[in-house]
N, CA, C and O atoms as a CHARMM CRD file, in Angstrom:
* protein
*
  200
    1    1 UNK  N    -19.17200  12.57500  -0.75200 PROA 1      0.00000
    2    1 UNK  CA   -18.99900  11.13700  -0.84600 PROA 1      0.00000
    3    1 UNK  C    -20.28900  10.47500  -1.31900 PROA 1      0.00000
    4    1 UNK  O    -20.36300   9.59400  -2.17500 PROA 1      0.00000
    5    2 UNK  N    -21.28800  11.02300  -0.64100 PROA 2      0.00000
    6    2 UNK  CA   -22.75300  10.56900  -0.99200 PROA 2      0.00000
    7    2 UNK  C    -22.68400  10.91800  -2.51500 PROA 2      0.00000
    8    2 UNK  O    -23.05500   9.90000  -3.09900 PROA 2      0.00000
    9    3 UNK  N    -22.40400  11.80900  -3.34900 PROA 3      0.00000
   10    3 UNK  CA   -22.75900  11.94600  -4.76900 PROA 3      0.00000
   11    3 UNK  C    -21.99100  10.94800  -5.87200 PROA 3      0.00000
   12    3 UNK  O    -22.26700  10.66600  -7.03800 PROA 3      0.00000
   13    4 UNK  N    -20.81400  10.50700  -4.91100 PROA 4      0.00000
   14    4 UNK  CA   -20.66100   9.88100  -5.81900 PROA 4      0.00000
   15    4 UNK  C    -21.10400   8.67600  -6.07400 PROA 4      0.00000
   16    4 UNK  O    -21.18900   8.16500  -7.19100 PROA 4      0.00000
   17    5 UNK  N    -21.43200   8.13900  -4.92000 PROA 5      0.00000
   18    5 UNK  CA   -22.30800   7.02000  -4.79300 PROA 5      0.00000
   19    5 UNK  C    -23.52500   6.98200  -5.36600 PROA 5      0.00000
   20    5 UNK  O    -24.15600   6.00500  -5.77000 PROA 5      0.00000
   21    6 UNK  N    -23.78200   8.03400  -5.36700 PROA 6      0.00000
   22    6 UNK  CA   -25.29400   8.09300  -6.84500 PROA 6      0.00000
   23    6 UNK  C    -24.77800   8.28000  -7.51600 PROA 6      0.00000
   24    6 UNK  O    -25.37000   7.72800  -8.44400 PROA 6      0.00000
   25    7 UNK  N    -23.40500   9.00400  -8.16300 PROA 7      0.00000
   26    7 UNK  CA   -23.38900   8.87500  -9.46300 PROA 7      0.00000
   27    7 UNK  C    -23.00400   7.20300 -10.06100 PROA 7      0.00000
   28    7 UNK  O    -23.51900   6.51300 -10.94100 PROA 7      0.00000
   29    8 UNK  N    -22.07700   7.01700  -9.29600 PROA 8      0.00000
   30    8 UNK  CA   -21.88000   5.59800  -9.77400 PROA 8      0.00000
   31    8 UNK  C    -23.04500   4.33300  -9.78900 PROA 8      0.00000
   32    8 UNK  O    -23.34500   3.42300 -10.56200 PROA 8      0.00000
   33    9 UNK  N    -23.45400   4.77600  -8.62800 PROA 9      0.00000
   34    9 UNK  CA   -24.83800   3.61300  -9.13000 PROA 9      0.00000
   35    9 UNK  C    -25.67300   3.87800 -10.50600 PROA 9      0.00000
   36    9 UNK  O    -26.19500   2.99700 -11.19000 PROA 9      0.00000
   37   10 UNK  N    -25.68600   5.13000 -10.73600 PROA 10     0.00000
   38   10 UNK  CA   -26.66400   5.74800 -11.93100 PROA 10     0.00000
   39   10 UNK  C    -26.30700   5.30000 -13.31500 PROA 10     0.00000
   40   10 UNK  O    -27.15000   4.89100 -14.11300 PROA 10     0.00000
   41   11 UNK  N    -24.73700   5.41100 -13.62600 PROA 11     0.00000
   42   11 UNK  CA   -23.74400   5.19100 -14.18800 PROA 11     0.00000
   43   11 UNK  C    -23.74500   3.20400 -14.58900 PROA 11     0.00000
   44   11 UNK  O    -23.65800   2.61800 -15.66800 PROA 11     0.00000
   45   12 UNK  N    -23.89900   2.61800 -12.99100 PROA 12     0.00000
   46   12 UNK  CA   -24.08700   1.18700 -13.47400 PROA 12     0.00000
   47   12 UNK  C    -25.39600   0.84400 -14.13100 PROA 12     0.00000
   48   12 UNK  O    -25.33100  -0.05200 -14.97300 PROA 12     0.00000
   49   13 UNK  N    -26.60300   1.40100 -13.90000 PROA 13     0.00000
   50   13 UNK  CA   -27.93500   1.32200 -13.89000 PROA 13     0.00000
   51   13 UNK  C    -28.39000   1.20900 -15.37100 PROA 13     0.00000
   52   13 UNK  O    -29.07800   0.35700 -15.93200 PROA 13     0.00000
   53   14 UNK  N    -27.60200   2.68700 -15.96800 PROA 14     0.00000
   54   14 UNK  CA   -28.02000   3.10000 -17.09100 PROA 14     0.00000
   55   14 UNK  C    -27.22400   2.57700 -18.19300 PROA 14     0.00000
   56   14 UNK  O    -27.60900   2.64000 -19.36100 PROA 14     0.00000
   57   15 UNK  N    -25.78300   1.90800 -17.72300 PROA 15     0.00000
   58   15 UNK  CA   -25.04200   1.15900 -18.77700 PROA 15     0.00000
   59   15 UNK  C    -25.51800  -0.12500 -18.52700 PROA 15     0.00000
   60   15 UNK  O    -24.94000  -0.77400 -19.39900 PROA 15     0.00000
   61   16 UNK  N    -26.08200  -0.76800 -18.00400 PROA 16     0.00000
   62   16 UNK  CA   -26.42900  -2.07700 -17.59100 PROA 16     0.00000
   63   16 UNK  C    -25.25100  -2.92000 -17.09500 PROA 16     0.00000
   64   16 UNK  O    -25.07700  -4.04400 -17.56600 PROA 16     0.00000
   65   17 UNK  N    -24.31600  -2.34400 -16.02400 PROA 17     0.00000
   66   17 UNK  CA   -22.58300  -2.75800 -15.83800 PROA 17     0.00000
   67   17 UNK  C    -23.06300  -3.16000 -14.52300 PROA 17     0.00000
   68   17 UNK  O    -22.31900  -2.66400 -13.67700 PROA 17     0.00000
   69   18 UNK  N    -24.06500  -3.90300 -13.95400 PROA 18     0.00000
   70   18 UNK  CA   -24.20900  -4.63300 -12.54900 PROA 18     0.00000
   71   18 UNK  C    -23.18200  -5.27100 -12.03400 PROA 18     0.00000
   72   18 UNK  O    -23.12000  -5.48300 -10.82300 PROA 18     0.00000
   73   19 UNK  N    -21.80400  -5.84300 -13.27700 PROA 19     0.00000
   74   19 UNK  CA   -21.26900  -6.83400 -12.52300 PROA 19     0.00000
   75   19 UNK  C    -19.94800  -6.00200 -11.80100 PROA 19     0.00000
   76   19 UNK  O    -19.02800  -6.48900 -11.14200 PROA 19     0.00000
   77   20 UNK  N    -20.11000  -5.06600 -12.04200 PROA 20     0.00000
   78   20 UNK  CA   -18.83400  -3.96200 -11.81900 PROA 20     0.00000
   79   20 UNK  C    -18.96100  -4.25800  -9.67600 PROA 20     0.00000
   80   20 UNK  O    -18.13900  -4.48500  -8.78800 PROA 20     0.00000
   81   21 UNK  N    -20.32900  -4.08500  -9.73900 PROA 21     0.00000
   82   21 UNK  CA   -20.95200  -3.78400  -7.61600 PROA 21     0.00000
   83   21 UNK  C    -20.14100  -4.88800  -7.52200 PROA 21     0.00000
   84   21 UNK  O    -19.03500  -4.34800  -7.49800 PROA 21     0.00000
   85   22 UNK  N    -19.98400  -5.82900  -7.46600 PROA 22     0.00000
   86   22 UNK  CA   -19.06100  -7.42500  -6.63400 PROA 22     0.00000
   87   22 UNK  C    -17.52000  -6.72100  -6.50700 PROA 22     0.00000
   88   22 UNK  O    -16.92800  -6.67300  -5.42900 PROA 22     0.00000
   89   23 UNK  N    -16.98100  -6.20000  -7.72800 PROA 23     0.00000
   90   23 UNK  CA   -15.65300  -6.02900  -7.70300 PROA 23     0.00000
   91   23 UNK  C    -15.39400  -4.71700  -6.85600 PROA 23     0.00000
   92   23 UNK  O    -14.32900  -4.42800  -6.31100 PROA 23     0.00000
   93   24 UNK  N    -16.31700  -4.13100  -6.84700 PROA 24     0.00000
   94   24 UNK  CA   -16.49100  -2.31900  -6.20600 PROA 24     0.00000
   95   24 UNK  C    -16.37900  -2.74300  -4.58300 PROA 24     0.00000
   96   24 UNK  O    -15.40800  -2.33700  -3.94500 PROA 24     0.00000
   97   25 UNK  N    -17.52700  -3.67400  -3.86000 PROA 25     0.00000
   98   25 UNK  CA   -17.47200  -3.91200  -2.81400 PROA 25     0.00000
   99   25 UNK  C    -16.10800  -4.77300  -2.70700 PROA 25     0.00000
  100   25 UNK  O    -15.36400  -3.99600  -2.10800 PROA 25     0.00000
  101   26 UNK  N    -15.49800  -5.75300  -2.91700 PROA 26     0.00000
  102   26 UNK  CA   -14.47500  -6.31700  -2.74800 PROA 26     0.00000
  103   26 UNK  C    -13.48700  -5.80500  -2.75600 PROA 26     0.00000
  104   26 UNK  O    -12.64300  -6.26500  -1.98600 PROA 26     0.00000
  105   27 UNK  N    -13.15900  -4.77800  -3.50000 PROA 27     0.00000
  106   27 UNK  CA   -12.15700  -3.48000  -3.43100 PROA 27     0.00000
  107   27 UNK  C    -12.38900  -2.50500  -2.20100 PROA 27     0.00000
  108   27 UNK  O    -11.47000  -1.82200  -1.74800 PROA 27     0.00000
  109   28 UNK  N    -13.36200  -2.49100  -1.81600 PROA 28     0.00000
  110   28 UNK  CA   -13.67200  -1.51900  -0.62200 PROA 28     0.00000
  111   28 UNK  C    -13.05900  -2.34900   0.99600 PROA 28     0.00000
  112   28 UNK  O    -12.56400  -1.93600   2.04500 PROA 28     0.00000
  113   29 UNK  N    -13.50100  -3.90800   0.34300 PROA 29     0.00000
  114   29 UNK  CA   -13.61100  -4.40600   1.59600 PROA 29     0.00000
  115   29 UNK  C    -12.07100  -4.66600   2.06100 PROA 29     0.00000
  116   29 UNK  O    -11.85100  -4.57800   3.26900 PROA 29     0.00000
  117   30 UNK  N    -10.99500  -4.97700   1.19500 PROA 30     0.00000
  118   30 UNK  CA    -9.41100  -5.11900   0.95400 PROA 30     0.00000
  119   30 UNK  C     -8.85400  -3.54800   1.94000 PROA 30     0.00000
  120   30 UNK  O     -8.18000  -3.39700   2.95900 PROA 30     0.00000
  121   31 UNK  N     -9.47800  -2.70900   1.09600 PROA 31     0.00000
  122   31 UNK  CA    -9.12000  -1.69100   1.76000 PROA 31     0.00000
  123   31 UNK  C     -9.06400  -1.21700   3.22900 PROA 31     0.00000
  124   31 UNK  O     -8.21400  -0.49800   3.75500 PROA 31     0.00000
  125   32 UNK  N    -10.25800  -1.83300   3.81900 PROA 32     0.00000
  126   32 UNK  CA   -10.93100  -1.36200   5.23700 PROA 32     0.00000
  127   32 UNK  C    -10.11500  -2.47700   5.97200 PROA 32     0.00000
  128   32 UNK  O     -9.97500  -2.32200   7.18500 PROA 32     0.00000
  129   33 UNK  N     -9.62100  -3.45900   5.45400 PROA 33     0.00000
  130   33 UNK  CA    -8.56700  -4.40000   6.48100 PROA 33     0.00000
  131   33 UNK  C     -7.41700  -4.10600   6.38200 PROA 33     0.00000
  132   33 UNK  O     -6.63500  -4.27700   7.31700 PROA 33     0.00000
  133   34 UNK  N     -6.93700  -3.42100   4.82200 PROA 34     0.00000
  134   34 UNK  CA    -5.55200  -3.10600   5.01600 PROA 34     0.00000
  135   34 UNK  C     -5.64500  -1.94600   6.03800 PROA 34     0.00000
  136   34 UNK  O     -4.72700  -2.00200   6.85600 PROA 34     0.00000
  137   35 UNK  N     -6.39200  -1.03900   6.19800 PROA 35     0.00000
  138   35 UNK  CA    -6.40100   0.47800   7.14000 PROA 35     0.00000
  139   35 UNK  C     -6.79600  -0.07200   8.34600 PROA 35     0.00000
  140   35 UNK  O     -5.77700   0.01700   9.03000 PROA 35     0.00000
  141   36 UNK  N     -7.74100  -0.63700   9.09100 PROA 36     0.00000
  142   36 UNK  CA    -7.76700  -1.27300  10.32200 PROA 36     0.00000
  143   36 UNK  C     -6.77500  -2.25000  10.69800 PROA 36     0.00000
  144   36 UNK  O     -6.64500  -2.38800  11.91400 PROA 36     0.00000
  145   37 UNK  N     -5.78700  -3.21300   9.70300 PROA 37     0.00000
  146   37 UNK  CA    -5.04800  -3.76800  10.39200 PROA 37     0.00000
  147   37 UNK  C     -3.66900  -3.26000  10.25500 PROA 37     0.00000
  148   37 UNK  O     -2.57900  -3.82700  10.17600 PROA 37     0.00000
  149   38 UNK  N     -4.01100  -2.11400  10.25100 PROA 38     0.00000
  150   38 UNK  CA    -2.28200  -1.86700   9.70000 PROA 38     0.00000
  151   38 UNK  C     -1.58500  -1.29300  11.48700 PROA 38     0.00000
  152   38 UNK  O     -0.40700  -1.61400  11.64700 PROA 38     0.00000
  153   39 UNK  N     -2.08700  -0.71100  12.40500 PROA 39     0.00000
  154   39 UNK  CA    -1.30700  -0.67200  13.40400 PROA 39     0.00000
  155   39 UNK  C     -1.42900  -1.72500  14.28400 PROA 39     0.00000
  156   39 UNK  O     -0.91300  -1.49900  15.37800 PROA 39     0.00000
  157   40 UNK  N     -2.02900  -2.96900  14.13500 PROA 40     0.00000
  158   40 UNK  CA    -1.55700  -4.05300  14.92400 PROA 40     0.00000
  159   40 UNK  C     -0.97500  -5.28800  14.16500 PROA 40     0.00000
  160   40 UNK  O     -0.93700  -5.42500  12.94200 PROA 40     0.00000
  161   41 UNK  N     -0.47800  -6.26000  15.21800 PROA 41     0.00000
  162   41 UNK  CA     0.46600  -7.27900  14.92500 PROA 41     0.00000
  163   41 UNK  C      0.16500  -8.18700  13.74500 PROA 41     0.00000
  164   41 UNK  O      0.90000  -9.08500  13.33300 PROA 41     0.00000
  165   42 UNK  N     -1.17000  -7.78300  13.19800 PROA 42     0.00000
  166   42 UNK  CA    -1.28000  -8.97800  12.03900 PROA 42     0.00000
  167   42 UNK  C     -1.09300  -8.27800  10.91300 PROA 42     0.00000
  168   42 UNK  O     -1.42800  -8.70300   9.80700 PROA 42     0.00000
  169   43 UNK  N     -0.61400  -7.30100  11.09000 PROA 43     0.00000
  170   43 UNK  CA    -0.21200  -6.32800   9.47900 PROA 43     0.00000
  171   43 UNK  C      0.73500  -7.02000   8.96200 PROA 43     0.00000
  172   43 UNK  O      0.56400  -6.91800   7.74700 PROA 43     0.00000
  173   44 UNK  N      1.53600  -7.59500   9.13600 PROA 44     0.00000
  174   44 UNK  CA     3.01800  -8.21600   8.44200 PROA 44     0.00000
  175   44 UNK  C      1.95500  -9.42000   7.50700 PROA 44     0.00000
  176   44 UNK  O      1.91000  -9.46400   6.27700 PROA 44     0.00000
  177   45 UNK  N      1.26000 -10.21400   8.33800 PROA 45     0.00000
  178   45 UNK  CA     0.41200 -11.33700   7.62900 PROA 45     0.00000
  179   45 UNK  C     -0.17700 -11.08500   6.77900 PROA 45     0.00000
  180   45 UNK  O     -0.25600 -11.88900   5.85100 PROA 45     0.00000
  181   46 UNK  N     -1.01700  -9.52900   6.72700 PROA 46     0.00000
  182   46 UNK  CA    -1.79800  -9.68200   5.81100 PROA 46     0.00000
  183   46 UNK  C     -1.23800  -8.72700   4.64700 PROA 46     0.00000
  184   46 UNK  O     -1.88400  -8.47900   3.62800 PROA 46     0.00000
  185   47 UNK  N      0.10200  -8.19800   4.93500 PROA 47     0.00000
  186   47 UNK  CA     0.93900  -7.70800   3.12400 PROA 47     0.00000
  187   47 UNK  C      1.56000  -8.22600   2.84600 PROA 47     0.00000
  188   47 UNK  O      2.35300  -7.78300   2.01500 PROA 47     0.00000
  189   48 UNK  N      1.70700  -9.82200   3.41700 PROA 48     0.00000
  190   48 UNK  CA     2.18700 -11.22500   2.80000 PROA 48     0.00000
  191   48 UNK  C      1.16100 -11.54900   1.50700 PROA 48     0.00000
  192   48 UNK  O      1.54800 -11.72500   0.35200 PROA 48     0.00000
  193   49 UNK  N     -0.09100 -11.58200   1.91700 PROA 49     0.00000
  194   49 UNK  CA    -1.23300 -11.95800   1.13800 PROA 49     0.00000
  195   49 UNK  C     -0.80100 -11.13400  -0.36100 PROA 49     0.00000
  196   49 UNK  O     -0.53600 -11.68800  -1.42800 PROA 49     0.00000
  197   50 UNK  N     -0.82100  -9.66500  -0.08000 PROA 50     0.00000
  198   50 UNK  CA    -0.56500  -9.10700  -1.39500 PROA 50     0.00000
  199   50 UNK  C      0.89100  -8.56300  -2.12400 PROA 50     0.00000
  200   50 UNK  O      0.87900  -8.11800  -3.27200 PROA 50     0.00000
């Protein structure tokens, strides 16, 4: 997991693609609420959202 995380940073670094990190973390962060809220009661609310 760690390699890819250097590769992709290396990858943004050397193409000069900085703006890619905002959308990378925001995609990560969608994820970690859909998987933490998915066995309690606010799961219905939040796959309304999407």
């Amino acid at each position: 997991m760690f390699e890819l995380v250097k590769d992709l940073w290396a990858f943004m670094r050397e193409r000069k693609k900085f703006w890619l990190l905002p959308i990378i973390i925001v995609m990560l962060l969608l994820g970690m609420l859909i998987v933490l809220a998915q066995g309690s009661a606010v799961a219905p609310f939040i796959y309304t959202l999407f």
